[in-house]
N, C-alpha and C positions, 0 to 999 in steps of 0.2 A: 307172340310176345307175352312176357309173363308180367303179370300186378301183383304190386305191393300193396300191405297196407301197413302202415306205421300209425302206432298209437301212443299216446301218452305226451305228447309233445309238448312243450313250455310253450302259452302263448306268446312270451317276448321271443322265442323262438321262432313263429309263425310270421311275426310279423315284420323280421329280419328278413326273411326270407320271400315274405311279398316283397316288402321295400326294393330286395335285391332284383327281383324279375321285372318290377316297374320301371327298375334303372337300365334294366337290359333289354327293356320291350319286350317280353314274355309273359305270359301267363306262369303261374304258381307251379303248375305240373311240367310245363315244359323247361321251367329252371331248374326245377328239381333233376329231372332226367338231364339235363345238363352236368350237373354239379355231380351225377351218379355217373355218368357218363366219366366223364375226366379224372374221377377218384379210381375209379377202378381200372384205367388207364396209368395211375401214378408209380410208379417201386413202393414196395412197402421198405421199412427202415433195414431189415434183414435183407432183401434184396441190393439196394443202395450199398450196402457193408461188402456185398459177395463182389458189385461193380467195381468199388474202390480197391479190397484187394486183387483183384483180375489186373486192373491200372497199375497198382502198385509193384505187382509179378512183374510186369513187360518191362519197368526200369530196376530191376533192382539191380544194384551195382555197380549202376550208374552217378557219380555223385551229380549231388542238387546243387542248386544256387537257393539262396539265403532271399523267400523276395520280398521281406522288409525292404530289405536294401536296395532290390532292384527298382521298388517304386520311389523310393526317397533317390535313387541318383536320375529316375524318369523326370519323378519332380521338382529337382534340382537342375536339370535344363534349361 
């Protein structure tokens, strides 16, 4: 496994970050590895963009319904 080291850090920074491991019963390092863990699991924006026109391909031609409306006639029930 590889170490980081991250320097320069804002201490109101640090201590959001304890705060956050305290609330999650972890240690400092193991939130962190968390929080590193699931970012680099996320789509970046360019990726998200590629997903939505892929979606967008599989209907095209297809017309849409309007879903303002479909929630105002849901809510209208």
């Amino acid at each position: 496994m590889a170490n980081l080291t991250i320097r320069n850090l804002d201490d109101e920074v640090v201590a959001k970050l304890k705060a956050r491991a305290d609330s999650n019963n972890r240690s400092l390092e193991a939130e962190l590895r968390a929080i590193l863990a699931q970012m680099a699991d996320t789509p970046t924006p360019q990726q998200m963009k590629e997903i939505a026109e892929s979606i967008a391909a599989m209907t095209r031609g297809v017309p849409q319904s309007n879903s303002t409306e479909l929630i105002r006639e849901d809510r209208d029930r």
